[in-house]
C-alpha positions as CSV (number, residue, x, y, z in Angstrom):
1,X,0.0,0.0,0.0
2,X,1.3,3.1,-1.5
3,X,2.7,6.0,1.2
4,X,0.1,8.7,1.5
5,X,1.6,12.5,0.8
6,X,3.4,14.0,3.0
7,X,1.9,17.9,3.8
8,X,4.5,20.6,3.7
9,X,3.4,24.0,4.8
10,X,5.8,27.0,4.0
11,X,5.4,30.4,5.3
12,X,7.3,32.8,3.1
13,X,8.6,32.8,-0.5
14,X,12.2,34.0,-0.2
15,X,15.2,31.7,-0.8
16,X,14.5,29.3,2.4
17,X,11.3,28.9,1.1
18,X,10.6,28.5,-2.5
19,X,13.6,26.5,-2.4
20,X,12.7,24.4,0.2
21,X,9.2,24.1,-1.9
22,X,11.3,22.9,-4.9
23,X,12.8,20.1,-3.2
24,X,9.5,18.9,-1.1
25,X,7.5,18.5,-4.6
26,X,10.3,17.1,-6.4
27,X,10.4,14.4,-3.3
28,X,6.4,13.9,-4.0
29,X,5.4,16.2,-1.3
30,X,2.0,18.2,-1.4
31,X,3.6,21.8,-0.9
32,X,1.4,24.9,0.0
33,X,3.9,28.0,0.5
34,X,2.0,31.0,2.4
35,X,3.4,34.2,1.4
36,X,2.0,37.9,1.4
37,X,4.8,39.9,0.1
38,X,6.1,38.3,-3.2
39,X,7.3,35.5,-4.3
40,X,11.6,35.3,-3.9
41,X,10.9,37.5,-0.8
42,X,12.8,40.5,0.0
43,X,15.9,39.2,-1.2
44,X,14.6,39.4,-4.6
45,X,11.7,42.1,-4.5
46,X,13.8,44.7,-2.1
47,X,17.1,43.4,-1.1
48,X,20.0,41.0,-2.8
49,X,18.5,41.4,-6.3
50,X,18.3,45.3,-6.8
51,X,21.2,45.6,-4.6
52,X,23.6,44.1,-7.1
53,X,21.6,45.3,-10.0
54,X,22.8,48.9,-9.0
55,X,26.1,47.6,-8.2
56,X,26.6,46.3,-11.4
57,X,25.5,49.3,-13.0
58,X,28.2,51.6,-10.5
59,X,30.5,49.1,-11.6
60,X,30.9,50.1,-14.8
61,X,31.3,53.6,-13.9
62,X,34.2,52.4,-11.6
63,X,35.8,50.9,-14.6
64,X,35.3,53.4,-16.8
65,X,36.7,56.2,-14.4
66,X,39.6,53.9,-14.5
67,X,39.8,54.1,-18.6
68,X,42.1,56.9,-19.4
69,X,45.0,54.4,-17.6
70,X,43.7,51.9,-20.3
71,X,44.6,54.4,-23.2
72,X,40.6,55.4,-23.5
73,X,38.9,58.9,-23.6
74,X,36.0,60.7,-24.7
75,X,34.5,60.3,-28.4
76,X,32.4,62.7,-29.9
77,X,29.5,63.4,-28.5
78,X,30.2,62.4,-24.9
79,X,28.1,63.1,-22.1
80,X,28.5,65.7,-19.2
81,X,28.6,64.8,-16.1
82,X,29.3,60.7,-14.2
83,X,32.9,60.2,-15.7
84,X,34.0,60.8,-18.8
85,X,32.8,58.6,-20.8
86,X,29.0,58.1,-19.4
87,X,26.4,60.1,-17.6
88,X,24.3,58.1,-14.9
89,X,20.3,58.4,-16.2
90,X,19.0,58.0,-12.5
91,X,15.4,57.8,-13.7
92,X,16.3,54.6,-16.2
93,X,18.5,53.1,-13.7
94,X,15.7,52.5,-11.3
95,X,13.7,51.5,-13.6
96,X,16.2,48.2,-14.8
97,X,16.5,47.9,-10.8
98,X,12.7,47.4,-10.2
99,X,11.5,45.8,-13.7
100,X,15.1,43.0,-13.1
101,X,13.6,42.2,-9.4
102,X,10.0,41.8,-10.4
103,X,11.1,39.4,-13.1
104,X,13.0,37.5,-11.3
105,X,9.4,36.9,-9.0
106,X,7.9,36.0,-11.7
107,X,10.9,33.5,-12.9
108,X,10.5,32.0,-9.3
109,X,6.5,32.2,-9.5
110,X,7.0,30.3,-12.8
111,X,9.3,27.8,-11.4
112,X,7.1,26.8,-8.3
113,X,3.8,26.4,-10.4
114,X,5.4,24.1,-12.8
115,X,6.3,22.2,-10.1
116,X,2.5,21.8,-8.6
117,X,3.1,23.9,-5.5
118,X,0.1,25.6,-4.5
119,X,0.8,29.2,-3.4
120,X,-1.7,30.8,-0.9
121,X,-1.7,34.8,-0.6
122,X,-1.8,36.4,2.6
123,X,0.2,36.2,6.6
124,X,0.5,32.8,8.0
125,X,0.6,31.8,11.3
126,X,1.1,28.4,13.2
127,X,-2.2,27.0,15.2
128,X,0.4,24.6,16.5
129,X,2.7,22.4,15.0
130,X,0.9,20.8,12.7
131,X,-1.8,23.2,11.0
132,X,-1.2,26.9,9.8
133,X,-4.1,29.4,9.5
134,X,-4.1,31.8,7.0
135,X,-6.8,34.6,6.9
136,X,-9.9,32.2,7.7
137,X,-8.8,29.2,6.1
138,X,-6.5,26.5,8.0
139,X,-4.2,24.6,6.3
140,X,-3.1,21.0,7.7
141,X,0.2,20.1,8.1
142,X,2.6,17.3,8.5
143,X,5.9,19.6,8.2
144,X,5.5,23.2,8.9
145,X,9.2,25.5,7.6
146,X,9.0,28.9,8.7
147,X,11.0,30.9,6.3
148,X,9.9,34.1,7.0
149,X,13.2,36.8,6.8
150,X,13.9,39.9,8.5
151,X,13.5,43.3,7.9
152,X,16.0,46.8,8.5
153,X,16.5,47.8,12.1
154,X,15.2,51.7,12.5
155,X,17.7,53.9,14.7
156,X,15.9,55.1,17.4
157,X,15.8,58.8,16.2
158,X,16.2,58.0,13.1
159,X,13.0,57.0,11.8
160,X,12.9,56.4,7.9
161,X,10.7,58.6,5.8
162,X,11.1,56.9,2.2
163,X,12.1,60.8,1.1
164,X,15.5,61.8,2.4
165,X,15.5,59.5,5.6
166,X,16.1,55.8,3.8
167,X,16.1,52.1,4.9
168,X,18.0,50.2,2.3
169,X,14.5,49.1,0.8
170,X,13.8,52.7,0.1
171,X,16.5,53.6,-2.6
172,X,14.6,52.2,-5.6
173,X,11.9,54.5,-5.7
174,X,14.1,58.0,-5.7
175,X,13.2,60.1,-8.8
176,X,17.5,60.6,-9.0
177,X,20.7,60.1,-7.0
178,X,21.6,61.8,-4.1
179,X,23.7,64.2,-4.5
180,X,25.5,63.9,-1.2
181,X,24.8,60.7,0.6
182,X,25.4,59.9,4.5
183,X,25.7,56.0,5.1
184,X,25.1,55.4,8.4
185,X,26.6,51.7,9.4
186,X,30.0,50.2,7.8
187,X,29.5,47.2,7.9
188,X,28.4,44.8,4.8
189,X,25.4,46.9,3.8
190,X,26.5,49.9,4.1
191,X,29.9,49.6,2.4
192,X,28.2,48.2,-0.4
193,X,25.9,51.4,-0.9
194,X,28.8,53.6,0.0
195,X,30.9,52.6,-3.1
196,X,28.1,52.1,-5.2
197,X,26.6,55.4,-4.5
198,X,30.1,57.1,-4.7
199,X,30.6,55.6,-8.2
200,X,27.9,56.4,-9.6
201,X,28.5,60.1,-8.9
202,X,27.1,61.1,-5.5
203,X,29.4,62.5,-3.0
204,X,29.1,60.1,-0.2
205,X,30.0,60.3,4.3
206,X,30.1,56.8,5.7
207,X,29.9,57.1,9.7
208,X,31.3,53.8,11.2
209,X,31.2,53.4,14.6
210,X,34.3,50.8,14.7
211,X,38.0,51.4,14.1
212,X,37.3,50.8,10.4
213,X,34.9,49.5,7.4
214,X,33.9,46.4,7.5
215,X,34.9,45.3,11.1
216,X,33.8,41.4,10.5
217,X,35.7,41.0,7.8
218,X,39.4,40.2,6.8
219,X,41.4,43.0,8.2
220,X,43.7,43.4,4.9
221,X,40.5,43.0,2.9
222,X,38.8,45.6,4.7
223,X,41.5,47.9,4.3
224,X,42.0,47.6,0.7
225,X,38.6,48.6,0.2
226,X,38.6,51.5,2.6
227,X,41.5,52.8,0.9
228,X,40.3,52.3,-2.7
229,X,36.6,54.6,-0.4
230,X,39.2,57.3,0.7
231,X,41.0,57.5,-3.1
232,X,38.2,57.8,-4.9
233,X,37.1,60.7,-2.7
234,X,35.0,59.3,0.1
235,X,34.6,61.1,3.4
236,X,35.2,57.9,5.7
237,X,34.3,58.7,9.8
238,X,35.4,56.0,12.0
239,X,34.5,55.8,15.7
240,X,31.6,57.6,15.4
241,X,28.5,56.8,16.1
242,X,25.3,58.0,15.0
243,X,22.4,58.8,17.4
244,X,19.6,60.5,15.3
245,X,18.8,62.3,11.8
246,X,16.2,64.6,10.7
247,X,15.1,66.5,8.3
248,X,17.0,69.8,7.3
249,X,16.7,73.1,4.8
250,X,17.3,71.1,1.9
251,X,18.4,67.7,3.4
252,X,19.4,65.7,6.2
253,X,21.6,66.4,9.7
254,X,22.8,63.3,11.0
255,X,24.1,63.8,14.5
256,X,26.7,61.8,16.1
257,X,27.4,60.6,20.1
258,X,30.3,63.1,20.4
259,X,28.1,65.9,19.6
260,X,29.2,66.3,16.1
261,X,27.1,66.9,12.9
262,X,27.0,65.6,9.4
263,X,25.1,67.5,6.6
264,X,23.7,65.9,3.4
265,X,21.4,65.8,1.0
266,X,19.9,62.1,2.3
267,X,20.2,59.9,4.9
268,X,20.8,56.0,4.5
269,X,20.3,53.7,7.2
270,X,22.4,50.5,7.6
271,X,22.5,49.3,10.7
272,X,21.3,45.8,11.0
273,X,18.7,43.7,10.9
274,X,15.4,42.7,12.7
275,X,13.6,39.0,12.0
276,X,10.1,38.6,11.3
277,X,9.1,36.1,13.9
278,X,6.4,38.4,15.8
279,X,2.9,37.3,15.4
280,X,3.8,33.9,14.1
281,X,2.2,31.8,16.8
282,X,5.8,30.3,17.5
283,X,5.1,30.6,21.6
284,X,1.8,28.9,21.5
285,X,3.8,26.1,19.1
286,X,6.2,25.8,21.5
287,X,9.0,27.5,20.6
288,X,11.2,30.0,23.1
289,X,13.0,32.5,20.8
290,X,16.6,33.8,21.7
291,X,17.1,37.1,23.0
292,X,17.4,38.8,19.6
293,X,14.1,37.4,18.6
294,X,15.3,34.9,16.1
295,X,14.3,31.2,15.9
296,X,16.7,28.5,17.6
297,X,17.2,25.9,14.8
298,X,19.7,23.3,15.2
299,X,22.3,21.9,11.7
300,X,19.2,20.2,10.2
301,X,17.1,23.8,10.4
302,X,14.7,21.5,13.1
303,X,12.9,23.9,16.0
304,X,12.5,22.4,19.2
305,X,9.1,21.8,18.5
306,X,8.4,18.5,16.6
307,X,7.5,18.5,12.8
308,X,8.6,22.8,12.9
309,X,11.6,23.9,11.2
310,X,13.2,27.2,10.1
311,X,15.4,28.7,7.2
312,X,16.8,31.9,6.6
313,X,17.1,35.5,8.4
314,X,14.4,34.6,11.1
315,X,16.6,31.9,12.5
316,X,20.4,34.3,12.5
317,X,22.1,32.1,10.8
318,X,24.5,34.0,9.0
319,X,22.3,36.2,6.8
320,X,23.0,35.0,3.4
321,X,20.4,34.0,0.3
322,X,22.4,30.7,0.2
323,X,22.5,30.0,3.6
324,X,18.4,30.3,3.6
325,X,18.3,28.3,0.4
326,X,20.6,25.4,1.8
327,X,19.0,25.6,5.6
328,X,15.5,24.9,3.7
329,X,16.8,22.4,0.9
330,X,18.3,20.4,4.5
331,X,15.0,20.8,5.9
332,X,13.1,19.0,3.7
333,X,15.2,16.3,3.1
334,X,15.5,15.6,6.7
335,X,12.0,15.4,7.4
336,X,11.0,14.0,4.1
337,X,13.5,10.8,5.2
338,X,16.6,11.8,2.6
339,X,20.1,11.3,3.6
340,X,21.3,14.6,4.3
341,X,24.6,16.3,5.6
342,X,23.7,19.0,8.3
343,X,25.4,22.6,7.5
344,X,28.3,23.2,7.8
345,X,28.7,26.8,8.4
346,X,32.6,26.6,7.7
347,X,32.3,26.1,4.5
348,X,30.0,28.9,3.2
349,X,31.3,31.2,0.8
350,X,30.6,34.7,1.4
351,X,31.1,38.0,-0.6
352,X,31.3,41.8,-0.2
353,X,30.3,42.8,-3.4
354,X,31.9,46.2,-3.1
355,X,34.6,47.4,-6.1
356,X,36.7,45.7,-5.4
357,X,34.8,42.7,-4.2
358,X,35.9,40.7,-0.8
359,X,35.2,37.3,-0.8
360,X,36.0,34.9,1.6
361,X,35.2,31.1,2.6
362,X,36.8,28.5,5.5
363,X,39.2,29.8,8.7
364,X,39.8,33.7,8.8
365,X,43.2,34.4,9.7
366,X,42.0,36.1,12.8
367,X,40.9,32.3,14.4
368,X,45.1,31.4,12.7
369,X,46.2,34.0,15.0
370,X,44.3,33.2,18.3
371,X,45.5,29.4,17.6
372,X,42.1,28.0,16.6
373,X,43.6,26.5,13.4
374,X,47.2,25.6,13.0
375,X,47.7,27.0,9.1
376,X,50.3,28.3,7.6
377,X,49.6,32.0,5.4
378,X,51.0,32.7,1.5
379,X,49.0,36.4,0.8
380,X,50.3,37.2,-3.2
381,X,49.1,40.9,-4.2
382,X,47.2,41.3,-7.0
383,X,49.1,44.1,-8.9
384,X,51.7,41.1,-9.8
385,X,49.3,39.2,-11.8
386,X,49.6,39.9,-15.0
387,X,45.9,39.4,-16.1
388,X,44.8,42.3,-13.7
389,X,48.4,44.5,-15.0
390,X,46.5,44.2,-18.2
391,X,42.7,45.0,-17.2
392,X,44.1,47.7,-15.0
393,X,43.5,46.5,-11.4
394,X,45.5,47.7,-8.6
395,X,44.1,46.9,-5.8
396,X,43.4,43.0,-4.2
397,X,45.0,40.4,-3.0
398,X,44.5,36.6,-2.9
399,X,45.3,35.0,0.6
400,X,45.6,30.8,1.3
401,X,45.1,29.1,4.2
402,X,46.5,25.9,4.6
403,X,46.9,23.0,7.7
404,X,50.6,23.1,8.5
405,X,51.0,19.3,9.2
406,X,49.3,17.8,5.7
407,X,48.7,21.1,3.7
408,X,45.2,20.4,3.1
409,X,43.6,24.3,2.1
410,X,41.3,25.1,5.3
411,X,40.0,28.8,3.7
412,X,40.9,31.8,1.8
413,X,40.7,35.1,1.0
414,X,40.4,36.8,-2.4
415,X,39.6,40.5,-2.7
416,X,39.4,41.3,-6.4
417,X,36.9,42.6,-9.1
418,X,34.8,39.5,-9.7
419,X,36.5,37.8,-6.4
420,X,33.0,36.1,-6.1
421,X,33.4,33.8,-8.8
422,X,37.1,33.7,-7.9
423,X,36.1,31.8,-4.8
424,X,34.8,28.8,-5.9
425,X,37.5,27.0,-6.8
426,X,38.7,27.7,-2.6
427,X,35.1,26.9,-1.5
428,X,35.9,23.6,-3.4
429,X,38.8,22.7,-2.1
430,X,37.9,23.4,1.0
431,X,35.1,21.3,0.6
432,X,36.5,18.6,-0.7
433,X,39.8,18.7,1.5
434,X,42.3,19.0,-1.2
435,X,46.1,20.2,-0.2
436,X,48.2,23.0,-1.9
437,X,49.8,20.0,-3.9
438,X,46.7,19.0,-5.8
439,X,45.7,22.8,-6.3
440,X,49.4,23.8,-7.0
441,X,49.5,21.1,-10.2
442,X,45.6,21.8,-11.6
443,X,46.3,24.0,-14.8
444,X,44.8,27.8,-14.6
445,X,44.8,29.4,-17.8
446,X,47.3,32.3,-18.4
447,X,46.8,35.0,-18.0
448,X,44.2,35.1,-15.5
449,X,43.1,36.4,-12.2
450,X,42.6,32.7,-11.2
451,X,46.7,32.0,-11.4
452,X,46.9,33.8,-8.2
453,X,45.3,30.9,-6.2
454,X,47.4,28.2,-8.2
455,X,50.5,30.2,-7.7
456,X,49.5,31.1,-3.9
457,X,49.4,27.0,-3.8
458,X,52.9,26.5,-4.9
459,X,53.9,29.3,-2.9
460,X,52.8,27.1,0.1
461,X,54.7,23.9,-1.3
462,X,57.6,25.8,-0.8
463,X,59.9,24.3,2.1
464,X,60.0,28.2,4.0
465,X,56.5,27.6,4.5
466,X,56.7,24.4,6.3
């Protein structure tokens, strides 16, 4: 006698969930997913998507700012104003970064029906573990995922207006750019916005209330990119903190602990993040959250309640689209009975898609020095590679980390233009355990950026190393 269907109940359509939805009905599942803000969530409608469609657009303005060193300059005809060579059309430039996030919806929309999963509009909310009511209508339930994000802290004082006042879901729908732009937060957000906005022509003030940009990530990473901020004419502030913003003649006044004031034009805010988990019926389900109001999940994304699981921003686990996507994939396999391998958070690759990008994956060199790896360090700059001498890059590095006794590669560091696709060949070895040796001998093609991690490899071979 045939198995009868297991009932997956999803609430929210971002990464941890429509993914998770993909894998339930590919496993024979019946899959409802409960979501009232768009399908693909914020990452795709507000957040990742148009993010790094405006980043790909300031980009190109980086690079072509960097063109007269590549033996280009104006043609006839050329346009006033951005650099040289291009003018930013604010008003069109939107546009592409709302039409490019609305398609992709659709794309994931698409995907999901031709799977058979049946999508219910509206707020979800658990009536215990194993049923989830949605307006009037209760769903049943043999697996409930709660996939339901996170949205932007508001400074207290700084309340958001959607005019000059912005939370990073605000940007898209400015009728042009700033013309002088305070970022308020360094960290991954915020020095995002910061170059993009500075590339693209606004005059931009990030206020960091650490030591420097970027205080979670790779020191040397963080300090190429603070330098390439400061060169290209960015007003960095570090130890200082913000405590409110309003409204101005003509703009903003962001004021800061030690009683100093910053002036601009508009006002965005970057500093952190807040789950969605309120209202959810989590308590009556049985579920305590943590002090920051996030889910507890454990390595197979399973709540302490039975048949409940999470994925994604609401649970804290390292706020990444493909973090969400694998905690939900993980999620259904578990409780759908599929062998699964729980995640492992050493090996996520992650990237700071500033110009240019940081990208990192496996041990920092910050647990190397507090002696929570033993792993030796080769860091090769990239101004001797010959591919970036040629494409005009000055500024990166690529960075190895390898166990001293067998020389298998435990992480890495690569801060280049593109350093996000750089990094999958060390989120593979890492992955797959492979030593400097068997990275050292694979062939890269030359030239290219990607001969930096072979040669760090042999680097590492070398007996001074060992």
């Amino acid at each position: 006698m045939s198995q009868p269907q297991a009932r997956i109940v999803i609430i929210g359509g971002g990464p941890g969930g429509y993914e998770a939805a993909l894998v339930a009905a590919q496993l024979g599942a019946d899959v409802t997913v409960v979501d009232s803000g768009g399908l693909g969530g914020a990452c795709v409608l507000t957040d990742c998507v148009p993010s790094k469609t405006l980043i790909a657009t300031s980009d190109m303005m980086a690079a072509l700012d960097e063109a007269p060193a590549l033996g280009l300059g104006p043609g006839q005809g050329a346009g006033a104003g951005g650099t040289a060579l291009a003018a930013v059309d604010a008003p069109r430039l939107y546009a592409r970064v709302r039409d490019l996030a609305r398609a992709q919806s659709a794309d994931v929309a698409q995907r999901l029906a031709a799977e058979g999963v049946r999508v219910l509009d509206g707020a979800g909310r658990l009536a215990g573990p194993r049923a989830v009511i949605v307006g009037d209508t209760e769903v049943g339930a043999d697996i409930v995922l709660v996939a339901t994000g996170a949205r932007p802290r508001v400074l207290p004082g700084a309340t958001p207006d959607g005019e000059r006042i912005l939370s990073c879901r605000q940007l898209y729908d400015l009728d042009e750019l700033p013309q002088e732009l305070i970022v308020v937060g360094s960290g991954v957000t915020g020095a995002e916005f910061a170059g993009a906005y500075q590339a693209l022509g606004s005059q931009v003030t990030l206020v960091s209330s650490r030591d420097r940009v970027l205080p979670q990530q790779d020191a040397d990473a963080a300090l190429v990119v603070e330098e390439v901020f400061r060169r290209r004419g960015m007003a960095v502030l570090p130890r200082s903190r913000a405590v409110s913003a309003c409204r101005s003649a003509g703009g903003v006044t962001v004021t800061l602990e030690d009683g100093r004031t910053v002036h601009g034009s508009h006002c965005l805010l970057t500093v952190g993040m807040v789950p969605n988990t309120a209202g959810l019926g989590l308590e009556e389900a049985g579920i305590t959250l943590d002090k920051g109001g996030f889910i507890p999940v454990d390595r197979v994304s399973r709540c302490p309640a039975p048949g409940v699981y999470a994925a994604g921003d609401c649970t804290g686990v390292m706020m990444l689209a493909s973090v969400a996507a694998m905690q939900g994939r993980i999620a259904m396999w578990h409780s759908l009975g599929e062998a699964v391998q729980p995640l492992h958070l050493s090996h996520v690759a992650m990237t700071v898609f500033t110009e240019p990008e940081i990208a990192t994956v496996g041990v920092s060199q910050q647990a190397v020095e507090a002696g929570a790896a033993d792993a030796l360090i080769v860091k090769l700059p990239l101004a001797t590679n010959a591919r970036a001498k040629m494409q005009g890059f000055r500024d990166g590095f690529v960075k190895l980390f390898a166990r001293r006794s067998s020389g298998v590669i435990l992480g890495g560091v690569v801060v280049a233009p593109r350093a996000s696709e750089l990094i999958l060949a060390v989120s593979l070895a890492v992955e797959r355990h492979l030593t400097v040796d068997e990275m050292a001998h694979t062939f890269a093609v030359y030239p290219s950026l990607s001969g930096s991690l072979t040669e760090a490899a042999r680097r590492l071979m070398q007996p001074e190393y060992h």
